[in-house]
C-alpha positions as CSV (number, residue, x, y, z in Angstrom):
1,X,91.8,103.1,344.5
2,X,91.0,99.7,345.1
3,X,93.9,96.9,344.0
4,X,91.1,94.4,342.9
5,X,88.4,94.0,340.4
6,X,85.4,94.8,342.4
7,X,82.6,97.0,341.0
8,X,81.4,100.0,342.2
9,X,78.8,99.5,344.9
10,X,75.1,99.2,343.9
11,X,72.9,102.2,344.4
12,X,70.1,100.2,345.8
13,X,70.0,97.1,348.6
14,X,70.0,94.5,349.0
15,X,73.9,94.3,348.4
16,X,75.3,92.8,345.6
17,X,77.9,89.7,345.9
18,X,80.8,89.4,343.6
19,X,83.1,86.6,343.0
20,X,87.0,86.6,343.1
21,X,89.9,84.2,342.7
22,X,91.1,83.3,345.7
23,X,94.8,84.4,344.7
24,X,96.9,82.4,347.7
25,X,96.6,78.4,345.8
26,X,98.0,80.8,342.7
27,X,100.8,82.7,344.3
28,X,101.4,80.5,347.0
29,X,100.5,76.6,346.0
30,X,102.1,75.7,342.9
31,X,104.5,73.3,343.0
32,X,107.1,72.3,339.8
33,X,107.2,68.8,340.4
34,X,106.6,67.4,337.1
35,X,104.2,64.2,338.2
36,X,101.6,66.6,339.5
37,X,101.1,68.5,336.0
38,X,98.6,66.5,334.0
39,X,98.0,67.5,330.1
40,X,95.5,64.7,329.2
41,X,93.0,67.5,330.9
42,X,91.2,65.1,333.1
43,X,91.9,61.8,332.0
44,X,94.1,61.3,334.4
45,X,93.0,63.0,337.1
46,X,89.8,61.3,337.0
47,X,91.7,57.9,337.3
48,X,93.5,59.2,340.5
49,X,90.3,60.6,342.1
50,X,88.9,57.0,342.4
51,X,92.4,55.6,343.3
52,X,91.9,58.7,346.2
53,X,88.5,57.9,347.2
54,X,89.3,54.1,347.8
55,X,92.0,54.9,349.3
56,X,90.8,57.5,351.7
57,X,87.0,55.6,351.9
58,X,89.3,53.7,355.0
59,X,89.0,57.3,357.0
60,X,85.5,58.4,358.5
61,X,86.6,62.0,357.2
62,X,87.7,61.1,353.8
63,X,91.9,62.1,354.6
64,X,94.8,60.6,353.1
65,X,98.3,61.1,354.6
66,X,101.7,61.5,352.8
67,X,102.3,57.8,352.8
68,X,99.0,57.6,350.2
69,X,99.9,60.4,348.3
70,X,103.1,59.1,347.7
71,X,101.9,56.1,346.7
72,X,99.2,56.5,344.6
73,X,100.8,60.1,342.8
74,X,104.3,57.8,342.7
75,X,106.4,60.7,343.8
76,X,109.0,60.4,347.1
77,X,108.0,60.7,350.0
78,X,109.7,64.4,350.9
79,X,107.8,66.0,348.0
80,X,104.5,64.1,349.3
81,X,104.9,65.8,352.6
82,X,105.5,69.1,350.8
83,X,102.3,69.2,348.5
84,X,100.7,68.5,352.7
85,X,102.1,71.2,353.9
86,X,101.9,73.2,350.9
87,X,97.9,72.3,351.4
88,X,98.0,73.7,354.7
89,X,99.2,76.9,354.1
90,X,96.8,77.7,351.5
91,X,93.1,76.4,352.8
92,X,90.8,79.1,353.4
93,X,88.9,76.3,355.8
94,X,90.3,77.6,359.7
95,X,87.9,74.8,360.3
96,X,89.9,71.9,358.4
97,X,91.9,70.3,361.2
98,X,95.4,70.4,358.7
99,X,95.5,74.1,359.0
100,X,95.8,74.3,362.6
101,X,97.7,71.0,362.5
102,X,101.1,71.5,364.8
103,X,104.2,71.0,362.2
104,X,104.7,67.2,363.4
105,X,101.0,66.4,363.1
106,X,100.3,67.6,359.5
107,X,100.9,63.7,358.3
108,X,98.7,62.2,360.8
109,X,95.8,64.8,360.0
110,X,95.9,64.6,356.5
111,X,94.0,66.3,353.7
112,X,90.4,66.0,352.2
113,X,90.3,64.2,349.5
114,X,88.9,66.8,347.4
115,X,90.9,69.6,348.3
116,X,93.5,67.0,347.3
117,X,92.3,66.9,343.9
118,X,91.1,70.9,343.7
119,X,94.5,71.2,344.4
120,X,96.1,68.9,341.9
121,X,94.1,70.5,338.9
122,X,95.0,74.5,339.3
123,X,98.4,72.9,339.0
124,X,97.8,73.5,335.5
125,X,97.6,76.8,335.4
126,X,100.6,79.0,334.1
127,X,101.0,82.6,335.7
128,X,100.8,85.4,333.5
129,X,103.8,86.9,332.5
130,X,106.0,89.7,333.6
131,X,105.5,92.7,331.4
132,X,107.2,96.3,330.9
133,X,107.2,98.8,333.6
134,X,105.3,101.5,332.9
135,X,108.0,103.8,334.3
136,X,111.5,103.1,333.1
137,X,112.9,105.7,335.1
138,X,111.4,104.9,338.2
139,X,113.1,101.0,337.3
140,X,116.1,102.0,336.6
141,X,116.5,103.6,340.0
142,X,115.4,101.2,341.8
143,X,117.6,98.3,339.6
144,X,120.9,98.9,339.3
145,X,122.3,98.5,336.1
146,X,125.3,96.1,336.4
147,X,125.3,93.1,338.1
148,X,127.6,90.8,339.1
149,X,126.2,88.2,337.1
150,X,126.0,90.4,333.7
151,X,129.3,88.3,332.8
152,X,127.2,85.0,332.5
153,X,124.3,86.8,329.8
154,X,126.6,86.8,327.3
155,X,126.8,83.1,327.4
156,X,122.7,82.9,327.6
157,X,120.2,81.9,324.6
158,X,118.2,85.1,323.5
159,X,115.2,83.5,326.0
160,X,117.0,83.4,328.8
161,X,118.6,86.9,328.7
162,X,114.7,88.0,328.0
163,X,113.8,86.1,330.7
164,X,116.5,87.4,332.8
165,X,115.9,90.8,331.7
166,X,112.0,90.4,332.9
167,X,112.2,89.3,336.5
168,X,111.9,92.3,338.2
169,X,108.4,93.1,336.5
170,X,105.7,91.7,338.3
171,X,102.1,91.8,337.2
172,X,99.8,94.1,338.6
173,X,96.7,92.5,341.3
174,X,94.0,93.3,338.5
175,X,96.1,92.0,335.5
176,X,96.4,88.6,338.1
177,X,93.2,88.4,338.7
178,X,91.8,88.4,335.4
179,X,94.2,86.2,334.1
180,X,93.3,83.4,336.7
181,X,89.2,84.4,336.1
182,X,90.1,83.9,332.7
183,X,91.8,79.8,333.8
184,X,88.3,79.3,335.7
185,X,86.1,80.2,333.3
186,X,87.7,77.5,330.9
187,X,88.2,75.1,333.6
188,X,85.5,75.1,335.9
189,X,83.2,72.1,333.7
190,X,86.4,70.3,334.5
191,X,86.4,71.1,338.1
192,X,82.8,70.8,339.1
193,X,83.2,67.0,337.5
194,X,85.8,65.8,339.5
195,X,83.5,67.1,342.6
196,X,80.4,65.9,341.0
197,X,79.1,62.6,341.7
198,X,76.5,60.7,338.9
199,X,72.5,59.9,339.9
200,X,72.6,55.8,340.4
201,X,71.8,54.4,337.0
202,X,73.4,57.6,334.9
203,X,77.2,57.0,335.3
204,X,77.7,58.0,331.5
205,X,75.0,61.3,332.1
206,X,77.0,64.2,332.4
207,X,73.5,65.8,332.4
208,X,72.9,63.5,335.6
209,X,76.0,64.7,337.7
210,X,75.1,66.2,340.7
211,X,77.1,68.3,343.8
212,X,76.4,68.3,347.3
213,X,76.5,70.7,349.9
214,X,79.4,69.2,351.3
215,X,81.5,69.2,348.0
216,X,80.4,72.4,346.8
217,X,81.6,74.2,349.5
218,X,85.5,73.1,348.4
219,X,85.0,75.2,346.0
220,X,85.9,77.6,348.5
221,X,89.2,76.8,347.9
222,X,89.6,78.5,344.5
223,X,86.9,81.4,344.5
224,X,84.9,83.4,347.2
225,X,82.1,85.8,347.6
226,X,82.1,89.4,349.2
227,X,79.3,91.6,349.5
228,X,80.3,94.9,348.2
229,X,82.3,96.6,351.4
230,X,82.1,93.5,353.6
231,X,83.9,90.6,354.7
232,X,83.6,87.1,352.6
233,X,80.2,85.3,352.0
234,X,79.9,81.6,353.3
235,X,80.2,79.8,349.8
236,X,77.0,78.1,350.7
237,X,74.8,81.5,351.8
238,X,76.3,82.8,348.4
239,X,74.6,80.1,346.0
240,X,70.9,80.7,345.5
241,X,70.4,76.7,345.5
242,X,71.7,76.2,349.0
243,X,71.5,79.2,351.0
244,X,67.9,78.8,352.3
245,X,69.1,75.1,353.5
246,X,67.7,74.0,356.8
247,X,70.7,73.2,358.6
248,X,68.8,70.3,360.5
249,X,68.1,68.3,357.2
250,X,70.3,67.2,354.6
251,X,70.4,69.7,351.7
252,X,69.6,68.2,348.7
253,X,71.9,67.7,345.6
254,X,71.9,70.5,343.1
255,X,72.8,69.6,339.0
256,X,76.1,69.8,338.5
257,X,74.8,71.9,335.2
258,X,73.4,74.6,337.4
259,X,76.2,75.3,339.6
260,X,78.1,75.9,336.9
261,X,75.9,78.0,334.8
262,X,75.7,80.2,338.1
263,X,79.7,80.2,338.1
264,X,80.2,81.0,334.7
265,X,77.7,83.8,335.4
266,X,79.5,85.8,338.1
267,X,82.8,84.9,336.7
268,X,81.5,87.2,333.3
269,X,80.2,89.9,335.5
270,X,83.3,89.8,337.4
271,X,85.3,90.0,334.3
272,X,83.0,92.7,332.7
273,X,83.6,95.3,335.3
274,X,87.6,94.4,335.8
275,X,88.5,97.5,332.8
276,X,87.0,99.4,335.2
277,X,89.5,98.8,337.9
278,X,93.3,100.6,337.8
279,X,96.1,98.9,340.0
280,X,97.4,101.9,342.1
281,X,100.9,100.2,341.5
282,X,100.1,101.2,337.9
283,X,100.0,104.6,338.4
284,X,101.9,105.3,342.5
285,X,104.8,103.0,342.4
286,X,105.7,103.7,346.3
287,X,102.3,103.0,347.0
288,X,102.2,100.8,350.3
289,X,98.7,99.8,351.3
290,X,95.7,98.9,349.4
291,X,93.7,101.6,350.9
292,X,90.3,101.8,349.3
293,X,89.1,97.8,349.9
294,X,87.1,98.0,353.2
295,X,87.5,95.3,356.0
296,X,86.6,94.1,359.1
297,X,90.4,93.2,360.3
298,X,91.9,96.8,360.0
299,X,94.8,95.9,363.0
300,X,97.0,93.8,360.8
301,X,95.6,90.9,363.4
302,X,96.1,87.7,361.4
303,X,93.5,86.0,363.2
304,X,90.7,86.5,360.2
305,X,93.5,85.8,357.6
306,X,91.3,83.2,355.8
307,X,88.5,84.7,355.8
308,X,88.9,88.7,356.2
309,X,90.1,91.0,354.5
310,X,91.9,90.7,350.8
311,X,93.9,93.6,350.8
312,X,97.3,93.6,350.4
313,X,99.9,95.6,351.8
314,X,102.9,97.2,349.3
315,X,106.2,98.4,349.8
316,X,107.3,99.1,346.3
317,X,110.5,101.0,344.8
318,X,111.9,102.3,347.7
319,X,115.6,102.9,346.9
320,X,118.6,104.1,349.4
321,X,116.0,104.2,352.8
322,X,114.4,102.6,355.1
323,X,110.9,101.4,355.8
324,X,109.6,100.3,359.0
325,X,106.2,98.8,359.0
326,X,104.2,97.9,362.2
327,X,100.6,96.4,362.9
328,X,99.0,99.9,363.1
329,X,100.2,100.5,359.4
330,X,99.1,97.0,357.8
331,X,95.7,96.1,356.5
332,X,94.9,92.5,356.1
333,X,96.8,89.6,356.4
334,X,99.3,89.6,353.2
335,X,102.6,91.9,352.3
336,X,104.5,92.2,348.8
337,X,107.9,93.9,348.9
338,X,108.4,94.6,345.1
339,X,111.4,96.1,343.0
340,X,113.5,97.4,346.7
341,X,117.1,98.5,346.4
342,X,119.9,99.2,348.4
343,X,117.6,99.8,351.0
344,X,116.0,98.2,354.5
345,X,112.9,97.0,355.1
346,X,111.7,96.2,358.3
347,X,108.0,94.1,358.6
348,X,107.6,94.6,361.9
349,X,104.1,92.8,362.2
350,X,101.8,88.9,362.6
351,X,100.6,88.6,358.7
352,X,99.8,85.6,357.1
353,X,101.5,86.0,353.9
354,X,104.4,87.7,352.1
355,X,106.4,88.2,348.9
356,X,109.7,89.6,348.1
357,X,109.9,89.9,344.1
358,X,112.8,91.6,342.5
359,X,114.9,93.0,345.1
360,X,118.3,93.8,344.6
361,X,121.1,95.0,347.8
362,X,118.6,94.8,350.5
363,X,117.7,93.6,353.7
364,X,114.4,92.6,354.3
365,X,112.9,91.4,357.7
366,X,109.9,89.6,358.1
367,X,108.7,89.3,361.6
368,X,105.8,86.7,361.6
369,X,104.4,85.6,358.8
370,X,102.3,82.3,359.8
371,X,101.4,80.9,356.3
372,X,104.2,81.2,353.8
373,X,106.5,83.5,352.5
374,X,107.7,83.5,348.9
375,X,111.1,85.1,347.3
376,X,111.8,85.4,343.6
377,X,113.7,86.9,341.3
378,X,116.5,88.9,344.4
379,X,120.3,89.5,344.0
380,X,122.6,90.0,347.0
381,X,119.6,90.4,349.9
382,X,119.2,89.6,353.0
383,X,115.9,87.9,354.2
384,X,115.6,87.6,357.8
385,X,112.3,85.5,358.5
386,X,110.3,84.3,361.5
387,X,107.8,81.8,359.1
388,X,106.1,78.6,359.0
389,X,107.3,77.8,355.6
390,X,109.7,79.8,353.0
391,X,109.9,79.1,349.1
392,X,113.0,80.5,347.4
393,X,113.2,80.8,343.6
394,X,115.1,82.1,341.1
395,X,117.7,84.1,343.6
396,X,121.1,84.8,343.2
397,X,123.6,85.6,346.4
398,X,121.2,85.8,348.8
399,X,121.3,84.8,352.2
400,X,118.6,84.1,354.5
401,X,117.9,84.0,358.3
402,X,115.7,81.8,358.5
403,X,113.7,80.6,361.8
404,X,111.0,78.0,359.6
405,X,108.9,75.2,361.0
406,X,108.9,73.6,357.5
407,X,111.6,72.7,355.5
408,X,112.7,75.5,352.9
409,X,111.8,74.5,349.4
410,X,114.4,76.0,346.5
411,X,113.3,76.2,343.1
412,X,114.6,77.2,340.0
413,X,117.5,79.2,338.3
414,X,119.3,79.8,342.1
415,X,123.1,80.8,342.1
416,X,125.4,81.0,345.6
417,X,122.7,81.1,348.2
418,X,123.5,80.5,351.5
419,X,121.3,80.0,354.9
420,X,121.3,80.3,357.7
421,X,119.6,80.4,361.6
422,X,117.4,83.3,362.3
423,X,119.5,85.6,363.7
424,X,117.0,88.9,365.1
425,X,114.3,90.0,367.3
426,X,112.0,92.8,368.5
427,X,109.9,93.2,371.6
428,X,107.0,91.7,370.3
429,X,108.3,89.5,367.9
430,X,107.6,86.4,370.7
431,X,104.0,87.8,370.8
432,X,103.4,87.9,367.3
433,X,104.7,84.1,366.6
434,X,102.1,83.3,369.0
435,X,99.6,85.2,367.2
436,X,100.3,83.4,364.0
437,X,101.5,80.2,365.3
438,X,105.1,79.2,364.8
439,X,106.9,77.4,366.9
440,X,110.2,78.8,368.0
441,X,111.0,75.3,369.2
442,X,111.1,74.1,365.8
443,X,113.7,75.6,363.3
444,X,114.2,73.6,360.2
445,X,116.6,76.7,358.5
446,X,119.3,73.6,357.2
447,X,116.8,71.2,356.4
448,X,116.4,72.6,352.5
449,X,114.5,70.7,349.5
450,X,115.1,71.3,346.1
451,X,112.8,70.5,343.3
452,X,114.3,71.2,340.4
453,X,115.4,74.0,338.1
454,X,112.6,74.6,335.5
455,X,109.3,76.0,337.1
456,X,106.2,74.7,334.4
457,X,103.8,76.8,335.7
458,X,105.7,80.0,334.0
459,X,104.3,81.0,330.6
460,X,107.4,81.5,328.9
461,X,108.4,78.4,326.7
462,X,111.9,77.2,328.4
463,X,115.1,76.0,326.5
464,X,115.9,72.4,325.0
465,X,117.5,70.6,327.9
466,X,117.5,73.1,330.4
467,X,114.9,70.8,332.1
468,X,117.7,68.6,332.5
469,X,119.9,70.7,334.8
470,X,120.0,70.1,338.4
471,X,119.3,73.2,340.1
472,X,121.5,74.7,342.9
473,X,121.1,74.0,346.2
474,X,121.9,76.5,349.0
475,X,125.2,76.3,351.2
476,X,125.2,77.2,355.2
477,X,126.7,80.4,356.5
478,X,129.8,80.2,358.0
479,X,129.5,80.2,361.6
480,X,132.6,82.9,361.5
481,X,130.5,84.7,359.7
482,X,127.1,85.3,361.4
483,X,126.4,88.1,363.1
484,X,123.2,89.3,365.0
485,X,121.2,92.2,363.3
486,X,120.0,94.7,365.4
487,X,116.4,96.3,365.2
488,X,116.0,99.6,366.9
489,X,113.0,99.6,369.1
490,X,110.3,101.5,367.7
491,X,107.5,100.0,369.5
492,X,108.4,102.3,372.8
493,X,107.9,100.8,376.3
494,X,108.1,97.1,376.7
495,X,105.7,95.4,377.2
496,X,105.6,92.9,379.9
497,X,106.2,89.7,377.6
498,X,108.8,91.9,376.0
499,X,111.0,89.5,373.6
500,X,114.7,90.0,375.1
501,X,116.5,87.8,373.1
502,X,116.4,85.6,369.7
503,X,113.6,83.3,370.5
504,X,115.1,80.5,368.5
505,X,117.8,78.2,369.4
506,X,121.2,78.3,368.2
507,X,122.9,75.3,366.9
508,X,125.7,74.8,368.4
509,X,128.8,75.8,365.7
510,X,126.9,79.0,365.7
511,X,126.5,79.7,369.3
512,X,130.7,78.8,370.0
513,X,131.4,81.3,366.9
514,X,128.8,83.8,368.6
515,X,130.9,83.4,371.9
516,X,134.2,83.3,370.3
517,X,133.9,86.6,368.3
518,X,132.4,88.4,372.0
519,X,135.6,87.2,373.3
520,X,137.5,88.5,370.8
521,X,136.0,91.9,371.0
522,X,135.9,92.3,374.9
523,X,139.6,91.5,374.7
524,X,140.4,94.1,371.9
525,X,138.6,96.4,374.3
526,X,140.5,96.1,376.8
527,X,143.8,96.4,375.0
528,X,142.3,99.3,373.9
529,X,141.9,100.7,377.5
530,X,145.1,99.1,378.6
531,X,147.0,101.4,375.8
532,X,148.9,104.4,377.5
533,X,149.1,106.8,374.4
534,X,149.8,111.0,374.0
535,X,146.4,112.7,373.0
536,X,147.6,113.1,369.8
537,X,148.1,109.3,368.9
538,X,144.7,108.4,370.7
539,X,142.7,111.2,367.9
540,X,145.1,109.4,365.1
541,X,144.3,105.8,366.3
542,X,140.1,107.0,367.0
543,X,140.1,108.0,363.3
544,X,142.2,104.5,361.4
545,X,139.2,103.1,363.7
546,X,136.6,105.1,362.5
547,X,137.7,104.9,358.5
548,X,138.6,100.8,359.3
549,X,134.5,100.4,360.4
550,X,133.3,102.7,357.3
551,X,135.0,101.0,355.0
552,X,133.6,98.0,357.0
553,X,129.9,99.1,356.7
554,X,130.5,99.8,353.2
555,X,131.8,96.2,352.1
556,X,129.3,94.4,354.4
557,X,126.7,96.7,352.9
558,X,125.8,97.5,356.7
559,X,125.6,100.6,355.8
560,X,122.1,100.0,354.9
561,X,121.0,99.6,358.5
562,X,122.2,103.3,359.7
563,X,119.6,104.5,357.2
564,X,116.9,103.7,359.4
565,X,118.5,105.8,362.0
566,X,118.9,109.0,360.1
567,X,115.9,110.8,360.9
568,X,115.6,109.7,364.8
């Protein structure tokens, strides 16, 4: 069963088109930085998109940098550069020269103007909330009942500890969906009008406003069309006003009225079948793929990210075990690891986009993802991440491995995280970055931003003053500390641009601790060898070893990585 709301296919041609939300500006694009929420609907908005459009009028292409944005939004500099690179994660243009920008060069490219503004408006919207498992039992096995932070609830508002309480609980695709149908449908008159421009002589018409060809098609940013078993529409081949455009004249402005009467059209029809539609996490929590959406892109290929496939891949309430996850097994271009414990989960695969939501003793590794991944709501796991860009929010003991392009970006309720460099690889791991396009030159793991402890875009009300609290930022492993983690090789015979080694560069604290520790092992080796004992003492001193590195792999919660190996 399909993990979207799409109706059944039509019993006669030609194929029907549907709409849907584009979910990555939703999931992966709002930021909590206060001076980008407007609630004066669109006064404001409409002020800055002329400030915008003078501004950018300088630029042939109609771009501003982070230098503008900064400016004319008046927020700093570092969280101008973040909504850029936050942009360029989440166009669906491959087109748009600030998605296949190199990490130095997103600045100098800049962003549309109006995908500025498209962007700046859905930061409105407020994501639905967590609700109730259906299965308690399957919860409760998969979260473990005490925590280490179960001490500080006592001390919590009733909010809070409901808040707390509800993190692990994510909303299913369909409930998602309809909920952000639900923000188009009463937004979009708002929308079209900040793409719209007015017929000369009409300024005060909003009868008169009119869109373009040219501005229509950003609406591409927030909704798409698919033919029923297909890949995604052109925007422009899907509206009946411009798809029988000559492409060697001009196409001529539609009423602004009209495109959204057509919107508000396929918006109800995709909201009228969505009861028809039942998330498969609803009813198969260990459900890992969503199976039943045909697509072009079946390889896990990220190359047709933007525009391919929409399914998603799951790897929900898997408890005490191991999952191991290659290209062959993926669909599409996006993974959510939901509601794991005590468990290891290996993402062995290029992918565009991935989640980890309400995790609790786990290790999760994510080999390429080359648009953003996003953790929330984890206690004491390990994320170990080949990425271009990592959001962190509302975690608590965590540490990460990171080997980012872009600088991390905290938010939220965080407690005792720590970072540090990516620290893994796999045979094709150097393959797969190239696939998705990170940079293994570029590592920006210590280079953290946080933006503040109070996320606006959640629906639940938040305490007096709470805004006021700085959030936590994260400290750095110590170098002592680090270890490699080893991935069995699974993929079988090496290829010949086999990665050997980790492809990032160690700083070098790290890489003397590294050597030190080899030292110190080779060494105790040796004395080992060196050590002229009765047969007797050698079995008494093999098992204090043996119990000393149990005990070990217990407290480190290594243990987790044998599990993996248990059925080879």
């Amino acid at each position: 069963m399909s993990n979207e709301i799409e109706p059944p296919p039509p019993s006669s041609s030609p194929k029907q088109q549907f709409l849907h939300v584009r979910r990555e500006p939703f999931e992966y694009g709002l930021l909590p930085i206060p001076k980008l929420i407007f609630s004066d609907g669109i006064v404001t908005l409409t002020d800055l998109k002329h400030k915008l459009l003078l501004k950018a009028a300088a630029s042939s292409s109609n771009r501003i940098n982070a230098a503008d944005i900064s400016e004319i939004l008046q927020i700093s500099i570092d969280n101008a550069h973040i909504v850029l690179e936050t942009l360029a994660s989440i166009l669906p243009f491959d087109s748009d020269p600030i998605v296949n920008a190199k990490p130095n060069e997103i600045d100098s490219v800049g962003v549309n103007v109006f995908d500025l503004i498209l962007f700046l408006y859905i930061q409105s919207y407020k994501r639905l909330l967590p609700r109730t498992h259906k299965d308690s039992a399957v919860v409760s096995d998969v979260w473990p009942s005490t925590s280490a932070f179960d001490g500080c609830l006592s001390a919590m508002s009733p909010l809070q500890l409901v808040r707390s309480n509800s993190r692990r609980f994510v909303p299913s695709q369909v409930d998602e969906e309809m909920h952000q149908l639900s923000y188009l449908q009463k937004h979009f008159a708002n929308i079209l009008s900040l793409l719209a421009d007015s017929v000369e002589g009409n300024e005060n018409d909003d009868e008169a406003m009119v869109l373009t060809l040219e501005r229509f098609e950003h609406l591409g940013f927030i909704i798409q069309f698919r033919e029923h078993g297909s890949e995604r529409i052109p925007l422009s081949q899907a509206a009946p006003f411009f798809a029988n455009s000559d492409p060697e004249m001009p196409a001529v402005p539609v009423p602004a009225t009209q495109v959204h009467d057509w919107i508000l059209q396929n918006i109800l029809a995709a909201l009228e079948h969505s009861g028809e539609k039942v998330s498969p996490k609803e009813t198969s929590p260990a459900n890992t793929t969503d199976q039943d959406i045909a697509m072009t892109d079946a390889s896990g290929s990220p190359s047709k990210g933007s525009h391919g496939a929409r399914s998603i891949n799951f790897v929900e309430a898997i408890s005490k075990t191991s999952v191991v996850k290659q290209p062959s097994d993926l669909k599409g271009s996006s993974i959510k690891v939901l509601n794991c414990h005590d468990s290891v989960i290996y993402i062995l695969a290029p992918l565009q986009y991935a989640t980890v939501y309400g995790c609790s003793d786990a290790t999760v590794v994510l080999g390429a993802i080359g648009k953003a991944v996003r953790v929330e709501h984890c206690e004491r796991v390990q994320v170990i991440t080949a990425a271009k860009r990592i959001c962190i929010a509302n975690c608590r003991e965590c540490v990460f491995f990171l080997g980012v392009n872009q600088r991390p970006v905290f938010l939220g309720d965080n407690h005792k995280l720590q970072v540090a460099p990516f620290n893994t690889f796999y045979s094709q791991l150097g393959m797969h970055m190239t696939q998705v396009g990170i940079d293994a030159n570029i590592n920006k793991w210590d280079e953290h931003l946080v933006l503040g402890m109070v996320d606006p875009h959640d629906s639940l009300s938040h305490p007096a003053g709470v805004s006021d609290v700085q959030a936590d930022s994260a400290a750095c492993l110590d170098p002592d500390h680090y270890t490699n983690f080893l991935i069995p090789n699974w993929f079988g015979d090496d290829p010949p641009e086999a990665t050997k080694h980790n492809p990032f560069s160690l700083p070098e604290v790290y890489m003397k601790s590294q050597q030190k520790n080899y030292q110190s092992a080779e060494e105790i080796k040796q004395a080992l060898r060196d050590l002229r004992l009765e047969d007797n003492k050698k079995r008494e001193l093999s098992n204090a070893l043996h119990l000393y590195f149990k005990d070990w792999l217990y407290a480190s919660g290594n243990i987790r990585q044998l599990y993996c190996l248990q059925g080879d």
